[in-house]
VEXTINU-702053 format. One record per residue (C-alpha): x, y, z; residue in three letters. Coordinates in pm, whole numbers, plus 50000, padded with zeros to 5 digits. Each point is the difference from the previous one (the first is absolute). Layout:
% VEXTINU-702053
px | py | pz | nuro
X | Y | Z | ALA
...
This chain:
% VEXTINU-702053
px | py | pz | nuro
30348 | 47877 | 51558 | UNK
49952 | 49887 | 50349 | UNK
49610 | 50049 | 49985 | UNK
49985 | 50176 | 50331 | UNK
49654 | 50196 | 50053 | UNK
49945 | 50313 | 50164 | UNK
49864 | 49802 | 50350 | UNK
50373 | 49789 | 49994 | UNK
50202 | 50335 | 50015 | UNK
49776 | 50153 | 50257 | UNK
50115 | 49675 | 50200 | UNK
50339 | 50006 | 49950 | UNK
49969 | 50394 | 50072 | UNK
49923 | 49925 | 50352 | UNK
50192 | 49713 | 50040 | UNK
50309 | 50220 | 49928 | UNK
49882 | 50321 | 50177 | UNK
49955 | 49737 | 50328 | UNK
50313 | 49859 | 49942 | UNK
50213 | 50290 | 49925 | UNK
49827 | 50265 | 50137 | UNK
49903 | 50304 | 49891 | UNK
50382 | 50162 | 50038 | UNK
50180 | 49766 | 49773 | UNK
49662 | 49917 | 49779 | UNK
50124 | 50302 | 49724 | UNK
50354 | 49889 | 49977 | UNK
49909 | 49643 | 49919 | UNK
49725 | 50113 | 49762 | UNK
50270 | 50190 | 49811 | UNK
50274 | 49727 | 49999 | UNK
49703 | 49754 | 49895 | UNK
49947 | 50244 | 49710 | UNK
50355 | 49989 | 49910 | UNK
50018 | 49663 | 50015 | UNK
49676 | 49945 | 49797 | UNK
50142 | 50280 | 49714 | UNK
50359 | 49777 | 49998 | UNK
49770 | 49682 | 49957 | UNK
49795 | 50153 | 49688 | UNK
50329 | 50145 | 49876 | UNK
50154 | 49656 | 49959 | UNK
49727 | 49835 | 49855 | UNK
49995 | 50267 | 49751 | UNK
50330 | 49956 | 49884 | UNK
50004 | 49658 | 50009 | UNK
49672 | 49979 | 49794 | UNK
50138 | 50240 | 49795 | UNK
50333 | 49821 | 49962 | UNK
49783 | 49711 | 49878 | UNK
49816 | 50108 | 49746 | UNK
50290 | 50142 | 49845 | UNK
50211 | 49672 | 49959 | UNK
49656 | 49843 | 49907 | UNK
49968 | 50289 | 49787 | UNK
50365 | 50048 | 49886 | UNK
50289 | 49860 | 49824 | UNK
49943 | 49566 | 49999 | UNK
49734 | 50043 | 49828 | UNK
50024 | 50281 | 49756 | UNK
50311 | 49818 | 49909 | UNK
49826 | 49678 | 49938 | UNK
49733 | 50193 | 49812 | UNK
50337 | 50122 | 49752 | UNK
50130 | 49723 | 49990 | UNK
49672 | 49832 | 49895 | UNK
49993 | 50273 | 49754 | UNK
50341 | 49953 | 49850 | UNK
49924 | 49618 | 49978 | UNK
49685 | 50063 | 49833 | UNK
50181 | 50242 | 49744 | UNK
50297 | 49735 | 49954 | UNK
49742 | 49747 | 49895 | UNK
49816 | 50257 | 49703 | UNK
50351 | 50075 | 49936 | UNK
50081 | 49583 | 49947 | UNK
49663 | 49951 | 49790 | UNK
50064 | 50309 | 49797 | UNK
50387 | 49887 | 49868 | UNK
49814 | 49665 | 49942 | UNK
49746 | 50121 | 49798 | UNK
50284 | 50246 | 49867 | UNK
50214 | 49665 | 49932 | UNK
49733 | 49813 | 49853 | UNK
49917 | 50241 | 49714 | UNK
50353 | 50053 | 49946 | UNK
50045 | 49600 | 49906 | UNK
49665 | 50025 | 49820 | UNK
50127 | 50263 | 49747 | UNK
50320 | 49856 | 50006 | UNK
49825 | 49661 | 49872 | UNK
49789 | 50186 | 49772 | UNK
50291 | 50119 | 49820 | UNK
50231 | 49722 | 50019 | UNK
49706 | 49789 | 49809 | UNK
49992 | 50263 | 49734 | UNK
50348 | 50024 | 49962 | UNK
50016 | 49635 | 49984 | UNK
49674 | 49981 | 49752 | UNK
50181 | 50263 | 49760 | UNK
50352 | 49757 | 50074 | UNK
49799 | 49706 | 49911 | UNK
49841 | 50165 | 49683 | UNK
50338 | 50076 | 49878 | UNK
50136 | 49656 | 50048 | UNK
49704 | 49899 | 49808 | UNK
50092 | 50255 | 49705 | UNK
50353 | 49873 | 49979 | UNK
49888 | 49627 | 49970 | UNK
49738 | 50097 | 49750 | UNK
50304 | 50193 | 49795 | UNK
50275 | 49671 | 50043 | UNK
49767 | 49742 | 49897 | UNK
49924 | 50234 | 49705 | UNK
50298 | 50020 | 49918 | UNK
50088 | 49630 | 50013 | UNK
49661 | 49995 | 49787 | UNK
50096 | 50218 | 49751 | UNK
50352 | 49841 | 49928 | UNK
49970 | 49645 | 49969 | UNK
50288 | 50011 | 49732 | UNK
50216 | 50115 | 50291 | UNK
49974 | 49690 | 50211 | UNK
50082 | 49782 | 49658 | UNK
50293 | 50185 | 49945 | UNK
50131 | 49986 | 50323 | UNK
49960 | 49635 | 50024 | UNK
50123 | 49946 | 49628 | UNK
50342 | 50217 | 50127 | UNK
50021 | 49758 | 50319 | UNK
49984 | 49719 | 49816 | UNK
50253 | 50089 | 49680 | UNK
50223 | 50076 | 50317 | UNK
């Protein structure tokens, strides 16, 4: 962390057992201990706190809500596709019905103009009545 050697801490060894003396030297030692412990304790839990919001909810909730997008957008294609061969049958059997619509129309005109074909006397006697009228 600090990159402090074995030959640094025999320094500051000395430096503290001049400065303190050898009396007081243990008490400080401990309190630097404590101090030290406190120190590691915090980073700890503040490294820890840290990787779990980086780890935590924002971003497992963007990761749903990615999802649920995702899901919304098969969902859209799929009616679409759904839709589109809906109106395809639809148009398949609207042209049948109107072929089979069209075929009868075509039977009945075949039928009247046989008719008017067939009766040609008809015609002269309705325009003989009209005109005796």
């Amino acid at each position: 962390m600090f990159d402090i050697g074995f030959w640094e801490l025999l320094v500051i060894a000395v430096v503290l057992l001049l400065v303190m003396g050898p009396e007081r030297l243990p008490e400080v030692a401990r309190q630097a201990a404590f101090l030290v412990r406190k120190a590691r304790q915090g980073m700890f839990r503040i490294r820890s706190e840290m990787r779990s919001e980086l780890e935590g909810t924002p971003f497992e909730d963007l990761e749903n809500a990615k999802r649920e997008i995702s899901d919304f957008k098969n969902d859209i294609k799929q009616f679409g596709r759904d839709l589109a061969d809906t109106a395809e049958q639809q148009v398949g059997d609207d042209s049948s019905e109107l072929a089979d619509h069209d075929a009868g129309e075509g039977i009945r005109q075949d039928t009247t103009s046989q008719n008017n074909e067939a009766h040609p006397s008809d015609d002269a006697d309705a325009d003989a009545t009209k005109t005796s009228a």
